[in-house]
Every structure is written in structure tokens, then in C-alpha cells.
C-alpha positions in Angstrom: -2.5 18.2 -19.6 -3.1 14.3 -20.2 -0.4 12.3 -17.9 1.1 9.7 -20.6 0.9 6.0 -19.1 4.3 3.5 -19.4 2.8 0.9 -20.6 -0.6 -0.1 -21.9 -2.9 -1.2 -18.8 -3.6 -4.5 -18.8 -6.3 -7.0 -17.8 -6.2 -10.4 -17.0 -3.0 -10.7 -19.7 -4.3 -8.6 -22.0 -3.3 -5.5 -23.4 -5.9 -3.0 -23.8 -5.9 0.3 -25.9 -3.3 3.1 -24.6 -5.0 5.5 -22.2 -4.0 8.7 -21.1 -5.0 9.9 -17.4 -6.7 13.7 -17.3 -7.1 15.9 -14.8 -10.4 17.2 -15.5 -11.8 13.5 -14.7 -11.1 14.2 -11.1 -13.1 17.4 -8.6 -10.2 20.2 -8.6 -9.5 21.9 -5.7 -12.2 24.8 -5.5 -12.5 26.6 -2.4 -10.3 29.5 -2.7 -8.5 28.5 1.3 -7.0 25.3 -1.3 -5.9 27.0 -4.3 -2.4 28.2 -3.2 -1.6 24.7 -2.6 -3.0 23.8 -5.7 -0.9 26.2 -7.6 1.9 25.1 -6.1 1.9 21.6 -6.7 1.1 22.6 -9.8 4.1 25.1 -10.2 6.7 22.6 -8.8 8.4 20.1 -11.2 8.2 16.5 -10.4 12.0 16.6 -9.9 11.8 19.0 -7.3 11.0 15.5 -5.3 14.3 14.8 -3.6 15.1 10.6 -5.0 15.9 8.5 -2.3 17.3 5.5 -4.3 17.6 3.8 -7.6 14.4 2.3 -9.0 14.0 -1.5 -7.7 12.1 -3.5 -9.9 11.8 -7.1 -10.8 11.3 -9.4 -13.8 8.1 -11.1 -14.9 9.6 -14.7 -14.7 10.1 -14.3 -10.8 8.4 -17.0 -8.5 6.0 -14.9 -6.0 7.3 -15.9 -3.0 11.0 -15.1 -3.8 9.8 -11.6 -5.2 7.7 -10.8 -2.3 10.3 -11.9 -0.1 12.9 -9.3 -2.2 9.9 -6.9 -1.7 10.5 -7.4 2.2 14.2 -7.1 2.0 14.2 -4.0 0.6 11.5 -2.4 2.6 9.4 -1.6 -0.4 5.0 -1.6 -1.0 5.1 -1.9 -4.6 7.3 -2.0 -7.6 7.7 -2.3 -11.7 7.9 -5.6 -13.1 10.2 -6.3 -16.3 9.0 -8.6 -19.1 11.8 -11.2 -19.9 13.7 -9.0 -22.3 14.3 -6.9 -19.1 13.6 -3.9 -20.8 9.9 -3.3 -21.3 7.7 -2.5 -17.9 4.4 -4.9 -17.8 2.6 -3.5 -14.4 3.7 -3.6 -10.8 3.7 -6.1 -8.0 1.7 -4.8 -4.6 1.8 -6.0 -1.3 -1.8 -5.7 -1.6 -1.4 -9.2 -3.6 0.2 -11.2 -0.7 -2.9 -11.9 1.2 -4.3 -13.4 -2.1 -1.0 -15.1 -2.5 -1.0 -16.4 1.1 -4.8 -17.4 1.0 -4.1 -19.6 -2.2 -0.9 -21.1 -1.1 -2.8 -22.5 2.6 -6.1 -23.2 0.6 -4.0 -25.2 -2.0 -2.0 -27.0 0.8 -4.8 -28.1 2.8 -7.1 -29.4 -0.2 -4.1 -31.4 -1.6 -3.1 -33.0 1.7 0.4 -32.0 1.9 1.9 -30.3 4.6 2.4 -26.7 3.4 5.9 -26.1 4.9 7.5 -29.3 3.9 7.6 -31.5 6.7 6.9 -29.0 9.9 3.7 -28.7 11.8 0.6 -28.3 8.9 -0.7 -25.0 8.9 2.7 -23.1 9.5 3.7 -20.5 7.6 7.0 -21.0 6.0 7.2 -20.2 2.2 9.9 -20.9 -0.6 9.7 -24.5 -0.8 9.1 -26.6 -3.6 5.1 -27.8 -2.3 4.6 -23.7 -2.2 6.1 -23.6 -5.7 3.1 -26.3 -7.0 0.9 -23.5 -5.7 2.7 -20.5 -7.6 3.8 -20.0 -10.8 5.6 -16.0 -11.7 4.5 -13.0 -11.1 3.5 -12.3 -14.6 -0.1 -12.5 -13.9 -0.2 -10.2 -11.2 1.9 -7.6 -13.0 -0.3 -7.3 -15.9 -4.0 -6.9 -13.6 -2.2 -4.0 -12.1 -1.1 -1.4 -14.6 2.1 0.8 -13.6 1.8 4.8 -14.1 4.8 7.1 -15.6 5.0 10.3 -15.8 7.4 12.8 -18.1 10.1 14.4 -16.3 8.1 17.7 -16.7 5.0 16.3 -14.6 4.0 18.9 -11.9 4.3 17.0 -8.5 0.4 18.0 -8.4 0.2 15.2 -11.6 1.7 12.7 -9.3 -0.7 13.9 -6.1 -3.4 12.6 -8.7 -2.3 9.7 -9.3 -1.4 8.3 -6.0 -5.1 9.9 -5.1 -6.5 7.3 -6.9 -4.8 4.6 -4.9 -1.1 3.3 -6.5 1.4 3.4 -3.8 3.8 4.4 -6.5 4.2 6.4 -9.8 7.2 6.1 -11.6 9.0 9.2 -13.6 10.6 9.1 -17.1 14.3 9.3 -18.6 16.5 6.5 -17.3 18.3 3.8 -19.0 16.6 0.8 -20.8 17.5 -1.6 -17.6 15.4 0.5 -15.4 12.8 0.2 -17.5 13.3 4.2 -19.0 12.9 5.1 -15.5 15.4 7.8 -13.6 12.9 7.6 -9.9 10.0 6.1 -8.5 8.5 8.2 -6.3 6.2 6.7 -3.4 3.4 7.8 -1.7 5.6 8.2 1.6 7.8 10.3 -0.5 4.9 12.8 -1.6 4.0 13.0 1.6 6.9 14.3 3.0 7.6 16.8 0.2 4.0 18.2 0.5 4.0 18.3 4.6 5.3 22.0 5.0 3.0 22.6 2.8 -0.2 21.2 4.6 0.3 20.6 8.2 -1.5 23.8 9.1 -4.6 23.3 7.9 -7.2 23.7 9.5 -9.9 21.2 9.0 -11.0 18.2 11.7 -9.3 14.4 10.9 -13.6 13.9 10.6 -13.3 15.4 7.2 -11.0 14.1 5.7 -11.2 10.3 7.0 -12.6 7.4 4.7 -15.1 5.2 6.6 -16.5 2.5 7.8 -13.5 1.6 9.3 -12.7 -2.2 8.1 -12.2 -4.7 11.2 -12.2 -8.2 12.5 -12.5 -9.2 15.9 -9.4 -10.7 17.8 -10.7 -13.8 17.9 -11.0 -14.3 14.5 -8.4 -16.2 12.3 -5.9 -15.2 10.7 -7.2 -16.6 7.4 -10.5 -14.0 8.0 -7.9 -11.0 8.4 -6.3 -12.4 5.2 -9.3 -12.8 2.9 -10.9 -9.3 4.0 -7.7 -7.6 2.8 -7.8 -9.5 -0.4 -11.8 -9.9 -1.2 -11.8 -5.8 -0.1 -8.3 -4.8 -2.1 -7.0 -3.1 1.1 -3.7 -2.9 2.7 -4.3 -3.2 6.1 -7.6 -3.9 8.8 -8.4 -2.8 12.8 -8.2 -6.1 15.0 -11.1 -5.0 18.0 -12.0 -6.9 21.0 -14.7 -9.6 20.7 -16.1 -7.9 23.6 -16.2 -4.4 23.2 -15.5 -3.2 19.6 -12.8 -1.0 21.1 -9.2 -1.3 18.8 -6.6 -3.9 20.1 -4.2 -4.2 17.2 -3.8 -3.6 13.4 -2.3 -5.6 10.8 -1.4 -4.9 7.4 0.2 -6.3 4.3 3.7 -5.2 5.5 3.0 -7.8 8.1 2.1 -10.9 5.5 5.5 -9.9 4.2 7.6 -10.0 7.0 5.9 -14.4 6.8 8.5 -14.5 3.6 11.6 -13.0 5.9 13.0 -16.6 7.2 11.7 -19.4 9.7 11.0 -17.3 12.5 7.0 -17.4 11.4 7.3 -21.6 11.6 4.8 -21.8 14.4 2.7 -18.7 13.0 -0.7 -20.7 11.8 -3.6 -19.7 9.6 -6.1 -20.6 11.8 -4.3 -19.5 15.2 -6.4 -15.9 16.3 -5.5 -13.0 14.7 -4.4 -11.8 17.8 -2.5 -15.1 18.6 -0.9 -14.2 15.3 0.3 -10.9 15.6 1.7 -11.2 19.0 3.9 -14.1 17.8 5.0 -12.1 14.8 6.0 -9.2 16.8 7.8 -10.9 19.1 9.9 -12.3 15.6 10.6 -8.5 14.5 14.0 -7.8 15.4 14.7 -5.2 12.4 15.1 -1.5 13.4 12.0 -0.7 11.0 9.5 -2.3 12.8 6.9 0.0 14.3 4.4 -0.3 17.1 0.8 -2.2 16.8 -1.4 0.5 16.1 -1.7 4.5 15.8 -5.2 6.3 16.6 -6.8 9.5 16.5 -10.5 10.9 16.9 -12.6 12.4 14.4 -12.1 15.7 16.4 -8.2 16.0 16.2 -7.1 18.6 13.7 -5.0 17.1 10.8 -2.5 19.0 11.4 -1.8 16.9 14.7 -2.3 13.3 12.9 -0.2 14.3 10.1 2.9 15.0 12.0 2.5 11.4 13.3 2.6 10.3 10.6 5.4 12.1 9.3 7.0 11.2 12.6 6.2 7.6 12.7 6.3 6.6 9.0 2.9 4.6 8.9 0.6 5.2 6.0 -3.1 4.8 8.2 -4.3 6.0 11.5 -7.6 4.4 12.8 -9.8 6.9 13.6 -11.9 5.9 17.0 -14.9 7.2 19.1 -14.2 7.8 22.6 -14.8 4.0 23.7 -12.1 3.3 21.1 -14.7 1.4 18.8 -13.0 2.2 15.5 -15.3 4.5 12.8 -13.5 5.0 10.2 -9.4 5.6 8.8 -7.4 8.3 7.8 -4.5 7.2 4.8 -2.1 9.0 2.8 -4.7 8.4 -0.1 -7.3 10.2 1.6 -5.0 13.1 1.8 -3.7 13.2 -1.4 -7.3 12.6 -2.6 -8.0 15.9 -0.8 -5.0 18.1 -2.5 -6.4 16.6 -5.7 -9.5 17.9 -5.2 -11.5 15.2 -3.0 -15.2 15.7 -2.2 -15.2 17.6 1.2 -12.6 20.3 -0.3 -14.9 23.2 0.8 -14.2 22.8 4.6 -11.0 23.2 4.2 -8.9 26.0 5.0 -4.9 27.1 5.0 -3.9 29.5 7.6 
């Protein structure tokens, strides 16, 4: 059946006609190794989805560095945004918008003269000021170019597999109160993941298979402004850092890292044009929280998924870089490329559940 949308999508502040999402716009699962898990996620209810917390969202007429720095606080990728009535859901807020976010507020700095941190050294990167504020207005704008999904609280936790296929980080379920937006849970990618993993850590297909590729990377010597504007020109949460040298993997950055640059004044002396690599070493020596997680996570096309996904499971990251044996990266396994798969992604007929 058609999956009913919360809101109208929107463009560029517009509302466009209601849409309805349907499965039979997407490949099915079709070899017959696939259809039990099919059926299943079929079978089982959306609330069979244990909920973790109450939804967190914010309001439209939020600055973007205070709600990206709310975003960091509570750990979350993405979220609803409320119109001012705080009601009425307009789209979500992505991390994926912070590079674009952080681009613009340095770009805007620099061009206008002013030092971008409000009397420290030019370049740093310390945000929430009133000269970052010039930059920014709300996160209206942002909200409404990125639609937010709902489903019924009958959905099939295969309708939210779908969705999440097609890469949202979240999808939000229907039948809570007016303040939550109607919404009882949210349930995240990381969240599907781990309900499905019983499920699908035996089969038995190579990581080769299932990967997305080329593998996206800048060289260490590159600035951090490069790593920043291939995210947000490319729409992609997170790049390889490689040796200048050699192509082989050195590090990994992501939009959870541009968000830990809105978590206080430890990132003073972090600057756009220091080397990525500069910049990451100085921003894990800042992490201190209990959540933070080592640099990067590999695997070769060979592994079985199996193997990669209880990593992942273990280590809560959402990409594993995928590298030849000199460690030159070739392409990336995500949480979207698997749920892509149980939704009936292109290389479905090499599959196969033991």
C-alpha cells in the first residue's frame, strides 16, 4: 500500500502537491534466498520497533547554530522541525546541512572582513556569536528543501526499510499528541538496523556486493574547507581522508564531526584552512564524551557481511570504507546500502540466507 507522507514535501519554501510513496516504484526483493526476510518485515508492525526515547524536534524560528548545537547535545543525525504554531511538522533538519552551514558562515566571514569568532584568531571555528548570526537566519529554509516522512502506526517495518533505503536517516510514526507534531516515535536508521540484525547477519553474500562505490576521498593534505564542500556539493555525510602519497586510508570524517565544532570553545584553534588531517587530530584530542568513537573502520570487498555488520552493530558507526589490499579505499558500505538491499536493491540475486 501507498505510505501516507506528514506533510506536503516542499521545495525551496514551497509546498508542492501531496504525494504518497509506493512500493512498486522501488525493485522488490526477488530471488527466492530473500523472500523470507521480505515477508517478514513485511509481517511485523512498525511497533514491533522497540522506542528508545520521546521524539526531539525543533521549531522553525530556531537560529542554525543553536539547533545544530541542540542536535549535538542530544546525539541525534536528523530531526522534525515545527512551524511557529508548534504544532504542524515543515521538514527535518540533517547534519548533512552543517557543512553547507559551516562553508557559508567562513565564506561570509572572510568576504566581509570580520573576524568570524568575534575577536579570536580569524579562521577559528567558534560559532553562536552575533557576526555568525549576520550569516544565519532560522532553520526554516532548510526544513522545508528536506521533506520529513510518516508513517501510520500500522506501517510494516519493511515500509520503513524503504524509506530509509532511499536515504532519510529517519522516518517518523503516527499517533502522538499535537506538541510532538502527531508523532508517538521516530525511528532511526541505527534503530532499524538493530531490529533487523538477527535477521540478516547470516547472509551469505561478499561486502563487494553490496557496497556503493567510488569511494569519496580527499587527500590529508587538503583543507578542511575541501572536506567541507565535497560533503555539501556531493549531499554525503561523511568522506575517506587518504595519504597524499599513497591513496591508502588515514582517517574519516563525517558530519557528526562538524557538529561536535558547535559543542563549546574547545574547537577555537580548529581552522578552515588548517589540513584535514591537522584538523581532525586536534578535534579528537577535544572529544572527551563517552560517545566518541575511533577514526576509521575498514573492511575488504571479500569480507562476508555478516562479519562487517556485527561491527557495526558493535561499534555504532553507520559506514565502513571498503579498501583494496594496499588500503587505497574503493568504495563504502552504509546502513543505506543495506537497507537498500532488504528493499529490493539491484544486486538482490546474489544474495542468499542460510
Amino acid at each position: 500500500p501507498p505510505l501516507p507522507c506528514s506533510t506536503p514535501p516542499t521545495q525551496g519554501g514551497s509546498v508542492l502537491p501531496a504525494r504518497t510513496m509506493s512500493m512498486s516504484s522501488l525493485k522488490r526483493v526477488s530471488t527466492a534466498e530473500l523472500i523470507p526476510i521480505g515477508d517478514y518485515l513485511k509481517s511485523t508492525p512498525v511497533t514491533e520497533i522497540p522506542k528508545e526515547r520521546d521524539p526531539f524536534l525543533l521549531r522553525e524560528d530556531m537560529e542554525p547554530g543553536t539547533a545544530f548545537k541542540k542536535m549535538g547535545a542530544e546525539w541525534v543525525r536528523a530531526c522534525p522541525v515545527l512551524d511557529l504554531t508548534g504544532s504542524e511538522i515543515i521538514g527535518s533538519l540533517d547534519l548533512r546541512e552543517t557543512s553547507k552551514y559551516v562553508i557559508a558562515a567562513y565564506k561570509s566571514g572572510v568576504s566581509n572582513g570580520k573576524s568570524p569568532t568575534g575577536g579570536r584568531r580569524r579562521g577559528s571555528l567558534v560559532f553562536g556569536n552575533a557576526e555568525w548570526k549576520e550569516q544565519a537566519t532560522t532553520i526554516a529554509e532548510m526544513a522545508r528543501k528536506r521533506p520529513f516522512v510518516a508513517v501510520e502506526p500500522d506501517a510494516s517495518v519493511f515500509d520503513i526499510a524503504v524509506i530509509l533505503s532511499g536515504g532519510s536517516h529517519i522516518v517518523g510514526v503516527k499517533g502522538g499528541p499535537p506538541e510532538t507534531g502527531g508523532l508517538s516515535t521516530i525511528i532511526t536508521q541505527a534503530m532499524l538496523f538493530n531490529f533487523c540484525a538477527p535477521k540478516i547477519m547470516d547472509l551469505k553474500v561478499d561486502v563487494g556486493q553490496m557496497m556503493s562505490s567510488p569511494a569519496v576521498c580527499v587527500k590529508t593534505t587538503d583543507p578542511a574547507l575541501k572536506a567541507f564542500e565535497t560533503m555539501a556539493s556531493k549531499n554525503i555525510s561523511a568522506v575517506a581522508v587518504v595519504d597524499s602519497s599513497d591513496g591508502a586510508i588515514v582517517h574519516h570524517t563525517s558530519t557528526s564531526d562538524i557538529k561536535m565544532l558547535f559543542n563549546g570553545d574547545d574547537t577555537e584553534e580548529m581552522k578552515m584552512m588548517d589540513t584535514i588531517e591537522e584538523f581532525l587530530v586536534k578535534l579528537r584530542a577535544s572529544q572527551t564524551r563517552g560517545k566518541t568513537k575511533i577514526p576509521v573502520s575498514t573492511c575488504q570487498k571479500t569480507d562476508t557481511l555478516g562479519s562487517v555488520l556485527r561491527r557495526i552493530s558493535k561499534t555504532g558507526y553507520h559506514h565502513v570504507w571498503v579498501v583494496n589490499q594496499s588500503r587505497n579505499p574503493v568504495g563504502v558500505l552504509s546502513l543505506t546500502d543495506v537497507f537498500r538491499r532488504l528493499a529490493g536493491g539491484e544486486k538482490a540475486d546474489k544474495c542468499t540466507v542460510m
